[in-house]
N, C-alpha and C positions, 0 to 999 in steps of 0.2 A: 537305600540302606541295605548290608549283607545281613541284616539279621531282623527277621522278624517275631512278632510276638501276639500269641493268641491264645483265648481258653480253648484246653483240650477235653472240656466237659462244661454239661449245662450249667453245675453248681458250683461252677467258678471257684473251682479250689484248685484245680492243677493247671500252672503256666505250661502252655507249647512253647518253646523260644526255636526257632529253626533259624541255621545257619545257611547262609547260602553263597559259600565261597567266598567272596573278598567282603574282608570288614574292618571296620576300624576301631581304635580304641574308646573313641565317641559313643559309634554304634552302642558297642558294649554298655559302657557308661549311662548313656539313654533307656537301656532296658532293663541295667539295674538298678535305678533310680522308682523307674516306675513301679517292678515288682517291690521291692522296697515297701516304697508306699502304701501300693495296696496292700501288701502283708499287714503292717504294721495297722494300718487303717480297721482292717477288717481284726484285727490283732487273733489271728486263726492262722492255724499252721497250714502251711497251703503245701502242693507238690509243682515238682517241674521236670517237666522233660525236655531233652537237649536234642535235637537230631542234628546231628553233626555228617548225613549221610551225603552231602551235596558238597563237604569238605570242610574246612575248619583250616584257613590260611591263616598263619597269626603273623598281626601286623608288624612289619620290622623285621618278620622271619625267624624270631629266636623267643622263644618262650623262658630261654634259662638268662634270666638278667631279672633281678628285685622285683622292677615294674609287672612285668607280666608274670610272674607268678605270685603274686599280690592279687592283679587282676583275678586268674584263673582261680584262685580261692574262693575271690568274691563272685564269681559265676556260679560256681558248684554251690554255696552256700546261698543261691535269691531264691528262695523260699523259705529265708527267716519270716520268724513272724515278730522278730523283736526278742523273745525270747530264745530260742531253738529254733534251727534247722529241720525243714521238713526232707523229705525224700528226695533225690534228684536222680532221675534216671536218664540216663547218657546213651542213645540211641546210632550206631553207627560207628563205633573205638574204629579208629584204623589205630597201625601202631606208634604213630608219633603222641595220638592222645595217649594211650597207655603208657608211652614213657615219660610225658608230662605227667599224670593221674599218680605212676610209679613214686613218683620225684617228689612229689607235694605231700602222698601219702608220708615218706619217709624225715619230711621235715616237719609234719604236722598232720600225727594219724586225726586228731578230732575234727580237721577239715574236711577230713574224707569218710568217716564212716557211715555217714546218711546216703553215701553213691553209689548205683546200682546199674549196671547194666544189658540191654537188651539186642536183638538185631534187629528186631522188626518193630514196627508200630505199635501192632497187637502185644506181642511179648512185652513192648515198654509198658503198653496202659494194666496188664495183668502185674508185672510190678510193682509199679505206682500202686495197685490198690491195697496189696497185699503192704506194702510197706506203710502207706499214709494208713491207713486203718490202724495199723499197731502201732503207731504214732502217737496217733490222738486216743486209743486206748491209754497208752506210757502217759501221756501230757497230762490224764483226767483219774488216773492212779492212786 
């Protein structure tokens, strides 16, 4: 599978999802199913990181067609908890992301405003915390 999926901390509140080159729409599907679930399950606003530094091939080659920008919604947004969107931090933009990122922003800012991004690993998880922390502050408000 191009994409894996792991906790990037002990207390299992922020999804790792790494990309790793080629992947399918399956792949995708499979790991938003899961996060999914467990959001919902745990019904707690979780965070997710994306590294997309190993690449990000979209399948079919064209992200600008319904299906795949449906999908890429539903990516940036797998740390619902059912309710709300938690944080997702996007680790690695080359500029084809940014001009997908660009694109969905302007068909649907509320898709995108939980999206945050970093270069490095570190930089992601210090956003992550700063962002999921004033999250669950806003949630319990």
């Amino acid at each position: 599978m191009g994409i894996d999926l792991f906790w990037d901390n002990d207390e299992q509140t922020i999804f790792l999802v790494e990309f790793n080159g080629n992947w399918t729409w399956d792949d995708l599907n499979a790991v938003l199913k899961t996060t999914t679930r467990i959001s919902k399950e745990r019904n707690q606003l979780m965070g997710a990181i994306l590294d997309v530094r190993k690449g990000l091939n979209i399948p079919g080659g064209s992200i600008f067609n319904r299906d795949a920008m449906n999908q890429f919604k539903e990516l940036i947004a797998m740390s619902n908890s059912g309710q709300e969107n938690g944080p997702v931090v996007i680790v690695g933009m080359s500029g084809m992301i940014k001009t997908i990122f660009d694109t969905v922003t302007k068909m649907d800012k509320q898709a995108t405003q939980s999206v945050h991004f970093a270069s490095t690993m570190t930089e992601a998880r210090a956003v992550m915390q700063i962002h999921l922390n004033h999250s669950r502050r806003t949630a319990t408000a």
